[in-house]
C-alpha positions in Angstrom: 14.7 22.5 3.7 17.1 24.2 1.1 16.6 23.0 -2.8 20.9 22.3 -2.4 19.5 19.3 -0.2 18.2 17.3 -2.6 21.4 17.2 -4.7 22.6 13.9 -5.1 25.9 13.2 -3.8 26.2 10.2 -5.7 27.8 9.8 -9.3 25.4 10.2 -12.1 24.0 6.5 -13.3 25.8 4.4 -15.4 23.5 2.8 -18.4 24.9 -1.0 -17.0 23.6 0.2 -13.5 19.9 1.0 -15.2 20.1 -1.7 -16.9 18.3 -3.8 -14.2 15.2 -1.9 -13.9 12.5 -2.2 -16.6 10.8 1.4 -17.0 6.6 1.2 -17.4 5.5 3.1 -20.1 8.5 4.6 -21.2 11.0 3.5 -24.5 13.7 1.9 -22.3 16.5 2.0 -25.1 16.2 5.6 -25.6 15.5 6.3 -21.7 18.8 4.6 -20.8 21.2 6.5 -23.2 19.5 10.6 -22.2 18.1 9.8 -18.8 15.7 11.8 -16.7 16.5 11.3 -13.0 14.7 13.0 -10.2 16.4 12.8 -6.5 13.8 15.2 -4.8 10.7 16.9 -4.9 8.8 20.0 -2.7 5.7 21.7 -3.3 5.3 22.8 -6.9 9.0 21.4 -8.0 11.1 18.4 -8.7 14.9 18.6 -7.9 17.1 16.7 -10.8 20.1 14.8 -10.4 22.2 17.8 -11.5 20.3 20.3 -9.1 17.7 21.6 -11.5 14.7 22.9 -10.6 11.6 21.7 -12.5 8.0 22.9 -12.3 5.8 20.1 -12.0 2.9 20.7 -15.0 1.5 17.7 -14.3 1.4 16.9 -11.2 3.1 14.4 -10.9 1.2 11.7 -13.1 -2.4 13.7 -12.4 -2.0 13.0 -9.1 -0.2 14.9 -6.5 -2.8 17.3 -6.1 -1.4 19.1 -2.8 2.1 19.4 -3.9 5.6 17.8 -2.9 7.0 16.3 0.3 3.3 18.2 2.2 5.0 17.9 5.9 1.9 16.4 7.2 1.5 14.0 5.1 4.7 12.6 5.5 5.2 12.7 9.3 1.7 10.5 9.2 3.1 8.2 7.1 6.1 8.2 9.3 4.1 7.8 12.8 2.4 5.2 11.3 5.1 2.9 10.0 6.7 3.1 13.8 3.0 2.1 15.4 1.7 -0.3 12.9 3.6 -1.2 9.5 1.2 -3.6 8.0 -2.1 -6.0 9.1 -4.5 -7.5 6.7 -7.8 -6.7 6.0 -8.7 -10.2 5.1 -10.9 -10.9 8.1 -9.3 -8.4 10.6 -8.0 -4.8 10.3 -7.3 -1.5 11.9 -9.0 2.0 13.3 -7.4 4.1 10.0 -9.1 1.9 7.9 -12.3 2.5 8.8 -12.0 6.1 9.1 -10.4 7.1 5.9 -13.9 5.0 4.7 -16.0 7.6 6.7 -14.5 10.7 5.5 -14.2 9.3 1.9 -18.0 8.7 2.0 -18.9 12.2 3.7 -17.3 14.3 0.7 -18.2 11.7 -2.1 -22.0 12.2 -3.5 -25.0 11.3 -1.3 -25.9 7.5 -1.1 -22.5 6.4 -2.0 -21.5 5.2 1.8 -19.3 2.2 1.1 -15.6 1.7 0.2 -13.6 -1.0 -0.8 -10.1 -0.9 -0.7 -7.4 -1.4 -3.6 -4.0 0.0 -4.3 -4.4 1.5 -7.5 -6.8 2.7 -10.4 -6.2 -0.1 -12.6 -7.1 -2.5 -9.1 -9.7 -0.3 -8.8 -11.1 -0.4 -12.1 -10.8 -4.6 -12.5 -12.6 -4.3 -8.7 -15.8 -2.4 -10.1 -16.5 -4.3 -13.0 -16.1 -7.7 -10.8 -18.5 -5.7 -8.1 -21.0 -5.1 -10.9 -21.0 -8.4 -12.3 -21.2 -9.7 -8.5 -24.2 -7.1 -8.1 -26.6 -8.5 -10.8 -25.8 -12.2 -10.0 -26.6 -11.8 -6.3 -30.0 -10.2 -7.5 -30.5 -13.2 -10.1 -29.7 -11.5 -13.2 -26.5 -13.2 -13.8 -26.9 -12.8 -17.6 -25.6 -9.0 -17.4 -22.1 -9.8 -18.1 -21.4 -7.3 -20.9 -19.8 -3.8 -20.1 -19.7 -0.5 -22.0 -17.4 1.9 -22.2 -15.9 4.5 -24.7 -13.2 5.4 -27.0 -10.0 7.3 -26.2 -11.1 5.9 -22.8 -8.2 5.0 -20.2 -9.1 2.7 -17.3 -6.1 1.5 -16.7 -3.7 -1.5 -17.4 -5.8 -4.4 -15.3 -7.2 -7.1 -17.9 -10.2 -6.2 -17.0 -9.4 -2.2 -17.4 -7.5 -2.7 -20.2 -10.4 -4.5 -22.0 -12.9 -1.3 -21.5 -10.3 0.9 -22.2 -10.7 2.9 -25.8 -7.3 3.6 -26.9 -5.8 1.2 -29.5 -2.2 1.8 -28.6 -2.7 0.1 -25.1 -4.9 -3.0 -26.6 -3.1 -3.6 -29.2 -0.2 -5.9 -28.0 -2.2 -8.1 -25.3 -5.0 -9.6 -27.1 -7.5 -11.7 -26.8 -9.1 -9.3 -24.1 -12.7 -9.6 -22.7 -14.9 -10.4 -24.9 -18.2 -9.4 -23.6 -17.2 -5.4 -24.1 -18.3 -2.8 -26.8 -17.7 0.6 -26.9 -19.4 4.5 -27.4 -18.1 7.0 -29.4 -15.9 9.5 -27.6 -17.1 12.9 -27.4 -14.9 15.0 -29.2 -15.6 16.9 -32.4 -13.2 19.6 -33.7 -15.9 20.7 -36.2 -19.0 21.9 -33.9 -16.9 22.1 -30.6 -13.7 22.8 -31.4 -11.7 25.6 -28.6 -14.5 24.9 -26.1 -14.0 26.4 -22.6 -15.3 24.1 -19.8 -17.9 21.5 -21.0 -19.0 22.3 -25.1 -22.4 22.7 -25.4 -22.5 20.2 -28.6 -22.6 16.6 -28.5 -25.0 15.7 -25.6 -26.4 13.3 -27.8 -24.0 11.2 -28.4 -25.0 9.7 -24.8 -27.8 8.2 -27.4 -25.6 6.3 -29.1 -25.8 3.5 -25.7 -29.5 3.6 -26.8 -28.5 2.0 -30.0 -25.7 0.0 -28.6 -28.8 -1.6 -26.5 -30.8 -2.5 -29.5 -27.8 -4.8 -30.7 -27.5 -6.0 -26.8 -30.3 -7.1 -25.1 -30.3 -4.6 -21.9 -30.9 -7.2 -20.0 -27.0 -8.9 -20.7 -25.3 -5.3 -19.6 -23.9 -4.9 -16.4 -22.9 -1.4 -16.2 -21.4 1.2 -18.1 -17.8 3.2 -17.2 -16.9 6.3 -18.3 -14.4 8.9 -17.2 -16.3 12.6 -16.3 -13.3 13.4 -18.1 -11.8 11.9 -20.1 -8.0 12.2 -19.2 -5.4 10.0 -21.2 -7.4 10.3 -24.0 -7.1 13.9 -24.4 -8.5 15.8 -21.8 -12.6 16.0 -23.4 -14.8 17.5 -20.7 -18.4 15.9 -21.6 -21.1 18.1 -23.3 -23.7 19.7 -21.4 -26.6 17.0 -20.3 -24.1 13.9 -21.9 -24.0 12.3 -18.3 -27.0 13.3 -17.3 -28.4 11.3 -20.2 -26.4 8.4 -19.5 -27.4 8.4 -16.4 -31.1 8.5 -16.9 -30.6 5.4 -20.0 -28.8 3.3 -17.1 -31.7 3.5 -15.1 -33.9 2.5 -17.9 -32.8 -0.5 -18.2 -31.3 -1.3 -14.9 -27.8 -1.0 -15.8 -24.9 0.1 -13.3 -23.7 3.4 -14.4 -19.4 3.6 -13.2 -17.8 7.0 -12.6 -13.9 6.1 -13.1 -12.8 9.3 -11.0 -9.0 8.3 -10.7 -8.0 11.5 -12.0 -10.9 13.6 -11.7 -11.1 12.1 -7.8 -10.1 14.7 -5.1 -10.2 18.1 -6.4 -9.0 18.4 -10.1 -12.0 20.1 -10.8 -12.9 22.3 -8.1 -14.9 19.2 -6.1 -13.9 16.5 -4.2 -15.4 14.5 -7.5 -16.2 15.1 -11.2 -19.9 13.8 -9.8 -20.1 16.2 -7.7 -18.9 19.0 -9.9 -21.3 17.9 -12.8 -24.4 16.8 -10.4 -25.3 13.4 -11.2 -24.0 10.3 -9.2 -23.3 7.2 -10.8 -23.8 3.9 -8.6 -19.8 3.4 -8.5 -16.4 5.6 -8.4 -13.3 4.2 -9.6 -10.6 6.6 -7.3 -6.6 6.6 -6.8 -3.6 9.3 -7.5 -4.9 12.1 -5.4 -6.1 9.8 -2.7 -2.8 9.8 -0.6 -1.5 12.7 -2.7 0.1 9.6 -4.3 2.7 10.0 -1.1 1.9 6.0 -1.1 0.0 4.0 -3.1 -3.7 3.5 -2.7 -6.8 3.4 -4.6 -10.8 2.9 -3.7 -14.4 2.3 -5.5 -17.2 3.9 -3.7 -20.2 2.3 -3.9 -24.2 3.0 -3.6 -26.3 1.5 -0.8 -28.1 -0.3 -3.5 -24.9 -2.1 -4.6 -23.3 -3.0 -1.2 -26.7 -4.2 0.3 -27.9 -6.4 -2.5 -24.4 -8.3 -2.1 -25.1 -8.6 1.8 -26.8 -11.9 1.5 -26.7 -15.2 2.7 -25.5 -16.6 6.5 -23.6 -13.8 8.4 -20.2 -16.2 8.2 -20.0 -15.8 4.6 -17.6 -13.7 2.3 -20.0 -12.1 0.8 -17.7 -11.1 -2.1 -14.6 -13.2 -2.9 -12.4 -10.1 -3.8 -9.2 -8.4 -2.1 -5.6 -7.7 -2.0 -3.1 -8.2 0.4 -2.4 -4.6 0.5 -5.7 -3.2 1.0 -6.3 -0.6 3.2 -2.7 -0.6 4.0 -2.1 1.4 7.4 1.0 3.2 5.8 -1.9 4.4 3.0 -4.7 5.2 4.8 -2.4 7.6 7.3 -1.6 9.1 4.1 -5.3 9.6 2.6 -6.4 10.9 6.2 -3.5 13.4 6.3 -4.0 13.9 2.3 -8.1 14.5 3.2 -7.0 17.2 6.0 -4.6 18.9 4.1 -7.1 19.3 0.9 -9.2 20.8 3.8 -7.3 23.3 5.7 -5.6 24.8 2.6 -8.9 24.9 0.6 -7.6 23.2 -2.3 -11.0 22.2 -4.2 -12.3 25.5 -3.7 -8.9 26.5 -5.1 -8.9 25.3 -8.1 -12.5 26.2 -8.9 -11.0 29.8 -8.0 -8.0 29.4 -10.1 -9.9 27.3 -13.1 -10.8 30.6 -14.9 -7.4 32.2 -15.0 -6.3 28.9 -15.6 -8.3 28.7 -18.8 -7.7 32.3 -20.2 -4.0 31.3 -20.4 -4.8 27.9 -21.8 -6.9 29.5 -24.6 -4.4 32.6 -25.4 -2.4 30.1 -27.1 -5.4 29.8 -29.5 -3.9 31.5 -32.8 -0.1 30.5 -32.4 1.3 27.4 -34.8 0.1 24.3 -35.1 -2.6 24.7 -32.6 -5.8 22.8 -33.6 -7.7 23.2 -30.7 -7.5 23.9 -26.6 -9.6 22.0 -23.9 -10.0 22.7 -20.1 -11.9 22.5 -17.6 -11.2 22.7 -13.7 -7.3 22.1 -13.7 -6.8 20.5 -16.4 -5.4 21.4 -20.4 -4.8 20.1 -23.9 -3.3 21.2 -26.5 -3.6 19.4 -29.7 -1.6 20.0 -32.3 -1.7 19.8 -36.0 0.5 16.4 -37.0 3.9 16.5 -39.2 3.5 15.2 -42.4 4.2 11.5 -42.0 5.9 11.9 -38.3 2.6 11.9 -36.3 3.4 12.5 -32.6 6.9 13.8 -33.3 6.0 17.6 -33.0 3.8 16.9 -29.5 6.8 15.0 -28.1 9.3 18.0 -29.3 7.6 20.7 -27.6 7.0 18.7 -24.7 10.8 17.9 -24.5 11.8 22.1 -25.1 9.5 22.6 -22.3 11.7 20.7 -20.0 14.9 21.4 -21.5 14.9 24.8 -22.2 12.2 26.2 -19.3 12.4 23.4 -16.7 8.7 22.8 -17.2 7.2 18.7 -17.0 4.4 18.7 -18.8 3.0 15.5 -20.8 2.5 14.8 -24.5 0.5 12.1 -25.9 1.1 11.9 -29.4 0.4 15.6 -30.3 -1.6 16.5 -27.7 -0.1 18.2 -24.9 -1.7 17.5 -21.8 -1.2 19.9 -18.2 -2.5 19.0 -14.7 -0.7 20.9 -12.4 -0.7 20.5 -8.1 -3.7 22.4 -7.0 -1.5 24.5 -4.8 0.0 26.2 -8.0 0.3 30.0 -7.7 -1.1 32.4 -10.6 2.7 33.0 -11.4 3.5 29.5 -11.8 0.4 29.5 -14.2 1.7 31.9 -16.3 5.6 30.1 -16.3 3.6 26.8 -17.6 2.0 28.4 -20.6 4.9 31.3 -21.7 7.3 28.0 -21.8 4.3 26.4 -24.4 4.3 29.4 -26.2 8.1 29.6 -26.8 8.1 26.1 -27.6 4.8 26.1 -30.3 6.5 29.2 -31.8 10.0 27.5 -32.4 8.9 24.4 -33.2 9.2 23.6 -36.9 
């Protein structure tokens, strides 16, 4: 397929005909009048409306981890929509279903062997917590209502999600949230582990600030703890050496479900199929989505232990043992997708990929170390930040400026969040395209003002 056939052959849109559509996340006002318009994508690019060719930084949105338009993927998804388009999973199903289960569970850490269905990482996040709280009631224990998660956390926009996340910004509009939910600290300190490469060696015992959180709570009202391996959204902060472990360990203390939300991390960001198995310890749930179907259609999961599916196994064999679902889980059109996504993350070796790449991947990250405005440089498997000192009462303004040079001047998407600048390229990218990522930074940082 030539790049010329993704041109559009259709006039550029008019602001009355975007009008209609209501952008997520995005300030709809300014969108409208400078547009961004995409009309293709393949392998490491996206094709514009005008025929330019931009290198995708970010993968998407952290989640097309095997590139663009992978031929296999699509002609599954096409095969699949002329077999079977759609059946419920609400007390029937289909053959995919079950599979894309089995070879979720064989890469996933030992003893997580079940998988429930959703369609996203906020569905999946909202799912967990409900499973958790459905967990301890089914074991008598339905006092441990209260969850704990962190800040600068992102779990998603779910009510549920949104009340453990840890960023103010997305709270802020849509309160009251729930109310049984306090928070850790987040992990990041510029003064003892500022420029880390990988996971900093500081701050493994801040996981002993959920002791203390537990002297306030009685243990016995917590249902379980979320945290992201990484945090993503939040500013890419890889967890100090022994921090989950240690969580881990308090969890079992005191009988508390311990939540891995893996939505980013999931499916070979950093050089494992999860950031549980890349770090060694296993929580009792994974929150999953984005690279799941290569985000070729929209899907999301939560693994869960033995421990957790069996103890909600109760009761007469005719009952729904767990009053929970969407219409579009385990969708047939998604789980051809995540099957095709699962063999292609296989065949091309894309895990052990980016565990080969991560290094080279961080040397260029951390050459940027001395140019201006650079405060500090995180990575670990493929993934980058880049925060950035603040202007003087226009916080955010220089993160969103080099973000938008990058594009405009080098044909580069990466992401900003306030003055961080945040990379998470397809785990197919080339050493070449590596170095095309961080020369456009550079140019940017050093014209900046």
């Amino acid at each position: 397929m030539t790049m010329n056939a993704f041109a559009s052959s259709n006039s550029p849109l008019t602001r009355e005909a975007m009008e209609p559509f209501w952008l997520p996340m995005t300030p709809n006002r300014q969108f409208k009048s400078k547009p961004r318009i995409f009309v293709g994508a393949e392998g490491m690019h996206y094709i514009t409306d005008d025929n330019r060719r931009i290198l995708d930084g970010m993968a998407g949105l952290w989640c097309v981890n095997a590139g663009h338009a992978q031929r296999r993927i699509v002609e599954a998804i096409q095969a699949q929509a002329a077999k079977l388009d759609f059946v419920s999973s609400f007390q029937m199903s289909h053959p995919a279903a079950f599979e894309l289960a089995r070879r979720i569970t064989e890469i996933a850490p030992d003893g997580l062997d079940h998988v429930f269905f959703t369609n996203s990482g906020s569905e999946s996040v909202d799912t967990a917590l409900k499973i958790a709280r459905g967990y301890h009631r089914a074991r008598g224990e339905a006092s441990r209502i209260r969850f704990i998660s962190r800040a600068k956390a992102y779990h998603g926009m779910g009510w549920g999600g949104l009340s453990v996340s840890g960023i103010v910004r997305h709270r802020r509009d849509f309160g009251p949230l729930l109310p049984e939910v306090d928070h850790l600290p987040h992990t990041h300190n510029s003064e003892h582990a500022a420029f880390s490469r990988g996971q900093p060696q500081w701050g493994a015992h801040l996981a002993d600030e959920l002791s203390k959180l537990l002297q306030v709570h009685d243990p016995s009202t917590v249902a379980a703890v979320i945290v992201e391996p990484v945090t993503g959204s939040g500013g890419v902060l890889p967890p100090p050496v022994g921090y989950l472990e240690r969580l881990r360990q308090i969890c079992d203390q005191n009988g508390i479900l311990l939540i891995f939300d893996e939505v980013i991390t999931g499916f070979g960001r950093l050089g494992a199929a999860f950031g549980a198995n890349a770090f060694g310890v296993t929580p009792d749930l994974i929150t999953c989505a984005k690279g799941m179907t290569n985000a070729a259609v929209p899907m999301g999961g939560v693994i869960t232990s033995d421990k957790v599916y069996d103890a909600l196994m109760q009761g007469p064999d005719n009952t729904i043992e767990l009053f929970h679902g969407y219409t579009y889980s385990a969708h047939p059109l998604a789980c051809a997708a995540g099957l095709a996504a699962l063999d292609v993350y296989q065949d091309l070796g894309l895990f052990e990929r980016a565990r080969r790449l991560a290094p080279v991947w961080e040397n260029h990250a951390h050459a940027l170390r001395d140019l201006p405005h650079v405060v500090d440089i995180r990575n670990i498997g493929l993934l980058a930040a880049i925060d950035l000192k603040a202007r003087e009462g226009a916080p955010g303004a220089r993160g969103s400026e080099c973000a938008s040079r990058c594009y405009e001047e080098d044909s580069i998407l990466i992401r900003s969040s306030g003055d961080t600048l945040l990379i998470s390229p397809p785990l197919i990218i080339e050493g070449e395209q590596i170095e095309e990522i961080f020369a456009a930074i550079h140019r940017a940082l050093i014209t900046v003002s």
